[in-house]
C-alpha positions as CSV (number, residue, x, y, z in Angstrom):
1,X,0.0,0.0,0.0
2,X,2.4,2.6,-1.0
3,X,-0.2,5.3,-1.6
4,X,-0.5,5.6,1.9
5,X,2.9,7.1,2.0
6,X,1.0,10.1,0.4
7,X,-1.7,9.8,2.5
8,X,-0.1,9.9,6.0
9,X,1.7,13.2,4.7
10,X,-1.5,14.6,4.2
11,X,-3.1,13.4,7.1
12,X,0.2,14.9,9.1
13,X,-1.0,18.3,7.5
14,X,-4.4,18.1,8.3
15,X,-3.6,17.0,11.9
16,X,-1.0,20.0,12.6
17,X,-3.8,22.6,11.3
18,X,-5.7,21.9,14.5
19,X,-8.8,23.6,12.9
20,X,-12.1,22.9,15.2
21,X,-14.4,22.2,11.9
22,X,-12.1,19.6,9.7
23,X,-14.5,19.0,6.9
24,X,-14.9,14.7,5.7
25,X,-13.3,15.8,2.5
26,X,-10.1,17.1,3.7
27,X,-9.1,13.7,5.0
28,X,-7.1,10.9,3.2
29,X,-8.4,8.6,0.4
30,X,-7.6,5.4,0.8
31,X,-9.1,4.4,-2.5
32,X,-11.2,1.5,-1.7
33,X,-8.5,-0.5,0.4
34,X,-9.3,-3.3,2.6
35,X,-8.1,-3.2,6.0
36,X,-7.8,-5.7,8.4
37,X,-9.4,-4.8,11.6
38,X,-8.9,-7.3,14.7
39,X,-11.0,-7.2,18.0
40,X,-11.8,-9.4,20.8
41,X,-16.2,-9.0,20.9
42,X,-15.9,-9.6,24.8
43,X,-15.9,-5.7,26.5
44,X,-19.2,-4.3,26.1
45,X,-20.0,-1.5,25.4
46,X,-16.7,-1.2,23.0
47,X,-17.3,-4.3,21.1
48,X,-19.3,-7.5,21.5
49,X,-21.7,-9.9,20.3
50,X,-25.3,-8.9,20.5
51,X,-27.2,-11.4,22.4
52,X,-30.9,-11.0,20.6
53,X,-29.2,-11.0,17.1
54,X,-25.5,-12.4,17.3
55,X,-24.0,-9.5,15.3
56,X,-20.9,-7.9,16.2
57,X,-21.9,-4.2,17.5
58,X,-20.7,-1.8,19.6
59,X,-19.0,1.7,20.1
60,X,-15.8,0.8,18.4
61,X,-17.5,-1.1,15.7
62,X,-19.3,2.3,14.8
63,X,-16.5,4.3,15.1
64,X,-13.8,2.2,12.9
65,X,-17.1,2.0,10.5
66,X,-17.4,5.4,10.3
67,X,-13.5,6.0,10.0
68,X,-13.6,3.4,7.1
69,X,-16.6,5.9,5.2
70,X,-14.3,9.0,5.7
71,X,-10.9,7.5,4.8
72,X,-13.0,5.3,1.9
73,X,-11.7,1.9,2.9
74,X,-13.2,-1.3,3.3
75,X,-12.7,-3.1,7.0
76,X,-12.4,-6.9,6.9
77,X,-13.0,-7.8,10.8
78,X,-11.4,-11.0,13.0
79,X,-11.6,-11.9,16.2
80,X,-9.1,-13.1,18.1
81,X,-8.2,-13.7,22.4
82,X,-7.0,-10.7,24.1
83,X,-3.6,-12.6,25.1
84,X,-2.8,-12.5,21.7
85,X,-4.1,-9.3,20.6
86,X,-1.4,-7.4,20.8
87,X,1.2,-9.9,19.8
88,X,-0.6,-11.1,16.5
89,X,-0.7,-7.2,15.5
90,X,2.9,-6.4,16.2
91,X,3.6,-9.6,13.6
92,X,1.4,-8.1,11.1
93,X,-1.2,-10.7,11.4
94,X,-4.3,-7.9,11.1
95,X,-3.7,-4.1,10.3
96,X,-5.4,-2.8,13.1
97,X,-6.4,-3.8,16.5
98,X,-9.5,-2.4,18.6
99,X,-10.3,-3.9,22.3
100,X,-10.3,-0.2,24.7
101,X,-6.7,-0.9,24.3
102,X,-4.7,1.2,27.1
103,X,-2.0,3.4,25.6
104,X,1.5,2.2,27.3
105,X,5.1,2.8,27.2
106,X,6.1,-0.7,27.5
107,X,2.9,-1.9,24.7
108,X,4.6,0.6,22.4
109,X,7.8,-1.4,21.8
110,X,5.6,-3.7,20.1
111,X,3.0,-1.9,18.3
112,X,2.3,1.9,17.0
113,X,-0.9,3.5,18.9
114,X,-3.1,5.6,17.5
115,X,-4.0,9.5,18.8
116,X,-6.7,8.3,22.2
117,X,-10.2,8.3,21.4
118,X,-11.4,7.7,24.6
119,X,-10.5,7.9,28.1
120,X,-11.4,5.3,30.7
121,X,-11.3,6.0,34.5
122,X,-11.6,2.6,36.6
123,X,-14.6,1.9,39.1
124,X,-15.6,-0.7,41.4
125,X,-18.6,-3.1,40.6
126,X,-19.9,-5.4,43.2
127,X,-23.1,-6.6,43.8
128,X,-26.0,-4.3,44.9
129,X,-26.3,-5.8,48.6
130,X,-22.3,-5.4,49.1
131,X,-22.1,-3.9,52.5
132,X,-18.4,-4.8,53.3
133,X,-16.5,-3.1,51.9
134,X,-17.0,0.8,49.8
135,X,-14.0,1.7,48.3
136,X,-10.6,0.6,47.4
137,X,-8.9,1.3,50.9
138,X,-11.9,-1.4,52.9
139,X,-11.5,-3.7,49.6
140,X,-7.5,-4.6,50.3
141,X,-8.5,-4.7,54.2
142,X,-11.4,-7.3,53.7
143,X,-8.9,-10.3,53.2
144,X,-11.8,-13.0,51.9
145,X,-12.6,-10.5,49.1
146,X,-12.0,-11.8,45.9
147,X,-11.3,-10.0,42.4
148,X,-12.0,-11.3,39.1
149,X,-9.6,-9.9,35.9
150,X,-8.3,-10.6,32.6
151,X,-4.5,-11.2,32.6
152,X,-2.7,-8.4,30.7
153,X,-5.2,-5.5,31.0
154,X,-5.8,-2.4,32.8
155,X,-8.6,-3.9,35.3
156,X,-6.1,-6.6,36.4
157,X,-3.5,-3.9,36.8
158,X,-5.0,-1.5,38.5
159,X,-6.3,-4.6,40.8
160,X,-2.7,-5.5,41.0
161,X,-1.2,-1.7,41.9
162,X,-4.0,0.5,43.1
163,X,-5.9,-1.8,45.1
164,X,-4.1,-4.9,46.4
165,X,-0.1,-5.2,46.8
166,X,1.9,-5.1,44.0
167,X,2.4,-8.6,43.9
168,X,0.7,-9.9,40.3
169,X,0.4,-13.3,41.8
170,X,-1.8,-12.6,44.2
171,X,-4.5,-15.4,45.2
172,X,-6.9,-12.7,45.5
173,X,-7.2,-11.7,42.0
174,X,-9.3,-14.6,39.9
175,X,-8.0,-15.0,36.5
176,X,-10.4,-15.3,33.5
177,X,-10.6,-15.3,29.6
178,X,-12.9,-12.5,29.1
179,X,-14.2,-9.6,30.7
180,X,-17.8,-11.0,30.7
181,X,-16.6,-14.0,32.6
182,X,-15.5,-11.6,35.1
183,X,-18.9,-9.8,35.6
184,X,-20.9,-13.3,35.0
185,X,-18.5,-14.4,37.9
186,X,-19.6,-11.3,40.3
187,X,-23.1,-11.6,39.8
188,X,-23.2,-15.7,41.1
189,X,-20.5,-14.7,43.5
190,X,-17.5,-16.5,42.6
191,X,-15.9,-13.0,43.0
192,X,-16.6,-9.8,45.1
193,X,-15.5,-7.2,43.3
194,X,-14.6,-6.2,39.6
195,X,-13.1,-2.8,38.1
196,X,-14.6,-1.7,35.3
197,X,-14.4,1.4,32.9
198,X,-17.3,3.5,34.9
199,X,-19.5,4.3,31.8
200,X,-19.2,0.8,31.0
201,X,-20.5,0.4,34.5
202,X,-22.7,2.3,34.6
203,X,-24.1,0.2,31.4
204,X,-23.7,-2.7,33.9
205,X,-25.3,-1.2,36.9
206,X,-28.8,0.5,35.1
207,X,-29.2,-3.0,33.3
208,X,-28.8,-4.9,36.4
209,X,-32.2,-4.1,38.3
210,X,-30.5,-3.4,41.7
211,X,-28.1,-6.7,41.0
212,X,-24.9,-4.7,40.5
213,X,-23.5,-1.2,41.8
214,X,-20.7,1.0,41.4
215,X,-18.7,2.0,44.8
216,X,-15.8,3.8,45.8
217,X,-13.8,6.8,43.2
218,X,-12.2,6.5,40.3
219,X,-8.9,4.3,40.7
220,X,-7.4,5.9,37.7
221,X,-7.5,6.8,34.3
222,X,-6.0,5.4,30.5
223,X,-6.5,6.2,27.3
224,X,-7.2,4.3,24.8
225,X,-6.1,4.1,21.4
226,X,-6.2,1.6,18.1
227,X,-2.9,-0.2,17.8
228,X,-0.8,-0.8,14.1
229,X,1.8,-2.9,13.5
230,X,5.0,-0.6,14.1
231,X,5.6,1.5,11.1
232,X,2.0,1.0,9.7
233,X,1.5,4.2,7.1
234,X,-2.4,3.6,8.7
235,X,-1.6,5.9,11.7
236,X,-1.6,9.4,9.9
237,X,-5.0,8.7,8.2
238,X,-6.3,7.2,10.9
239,X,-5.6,10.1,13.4
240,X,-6.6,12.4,11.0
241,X,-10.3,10.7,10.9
242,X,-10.3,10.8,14.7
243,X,-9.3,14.4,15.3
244,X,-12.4,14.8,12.7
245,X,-14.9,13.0,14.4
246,X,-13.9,14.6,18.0
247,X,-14.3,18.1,16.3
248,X,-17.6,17.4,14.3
249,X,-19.6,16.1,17.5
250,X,-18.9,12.4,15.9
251,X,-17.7,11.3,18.9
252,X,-19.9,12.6,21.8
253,X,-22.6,11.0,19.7
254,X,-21.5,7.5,20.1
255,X,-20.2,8.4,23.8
256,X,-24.1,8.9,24.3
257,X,-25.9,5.9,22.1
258,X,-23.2,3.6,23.7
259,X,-22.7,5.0,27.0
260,X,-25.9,6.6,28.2
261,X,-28.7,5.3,25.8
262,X,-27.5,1.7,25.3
263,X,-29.0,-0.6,27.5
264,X,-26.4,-3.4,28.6
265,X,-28.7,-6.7,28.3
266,X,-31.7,-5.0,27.9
């Protein structure tokens, strides 16, 4: 795809002009590519399967589709585990990878992110009738209190380093394949806690009639971004699309069908 070499030039202009009201025909052209867009389908709101029709939907879904309409390229998607997400991406597996992937130092020796098109903050979900323990602090000190994560990602870390003791091997924390697991897990009480993105939570706790609840402040904050393989001529164009959409209202559109109007389960 050496056109993009043109392309990510452009979109480097378009980017540096920092103009509030970037119009869909400034961007790139990608003349019809297809682009091979990776994601996980298990962190709901972002991207998951829909349980009445078994389609592929969510925020991220909307927003790469709507990226793909501006830049005029055609997204194949995949699925693949999140323990190989980032891995399969750095060896040029799939072009582009989407799961609310946390921008990182240490993730970029491996892959190129994207500008953030989101920021998460992490909250506390429990069970509505949790009465022992409120916030992070009472969590550590309740020593039967159980935490259900998936290996590698920002919930587990922040379990890890803002709530428990550093120590990443702690029999505290619960292990599990998908972030689902780890809410399916809380509600039948194999667990006691799990952190979650708060608007995600939120999502969780309206659809929950009283079962679920968010507790304690926010344990931190991420950004997330789409990753590339390193290199990948994608970023530019990409960027460009997503400064576009955050200055058009594009964004704060699916932040409120996703966030606010989107019922989780129901």
């Amino acid at each position: 795809m050496s056109f993009l070499k043109i392309v990510s030039a452009a979109a480097a202009a378009i980017i540096g002009l920092g103009s509030a009201s970037l119009q869909a025909q400034e961007l790139p052209d990608l003349r019809g590519e297809t682009v091979v867009v990776v994601t996980e389908n298990a962190y709901p709101p972002l991207q998951f399967i829909d349980p009445k029709t078994g389609e592929q939907i969510g925020w991220e879904y909307d927003a790469m589709n709507e990226i793909a309409k501006r830049l005029n390229f055609k997204v194949e998607y995949q699925n693949t585990s999140w323990d190989a997400m980032i891995q399969s991406v750095s060896d040029g597996q799939y072009e582009i990878g989407m799961t609310g992937i946390s921008i990182k130092e240490e993730r970029k020796e491996k892959v190129d992110f994207s500008d953030p098109y989101m920021r998460s903050e992490m909250f506390m979900l429990v069970r509505g009738d949790e009465d022992r323990f409120t916030d992070a602090a009472s969590f550590a000190a309740f020593e039967a209190g159980l935490v259900g994560a998936q290996p590698g990602t920002t919930p587990f870390y922040v379990a890890v380093y803002d709530v428990l003791d550093g120590n990443e091997q702690n029999p505290r924390i619960k292990l599990m394949e998908t972030f689902g697991a780890t809410v399916q897990a809380l509600k039948t009480g194999d667990v006691d806690m799990v952190l979650t993105d708060g608007v995600a939570g939120k999502g969780y706790v309206e659809a929950s009639d009283g079962g679920l609840k968010l507790v304690g402040g926010p344990l931190g904050s991420d950004d997330f971004g789409f990753i590339f393989p390193k290199g990948s001529e994608l970023v530019g164009p990409i960027n460009a699309a997503v400064a576009a959409m955050k200055a058009d209202g594009s964004i704060d559109a699916l932040n409120k069908k996703w966030f606010l109007d989107y019922k989780l389960g129901g």
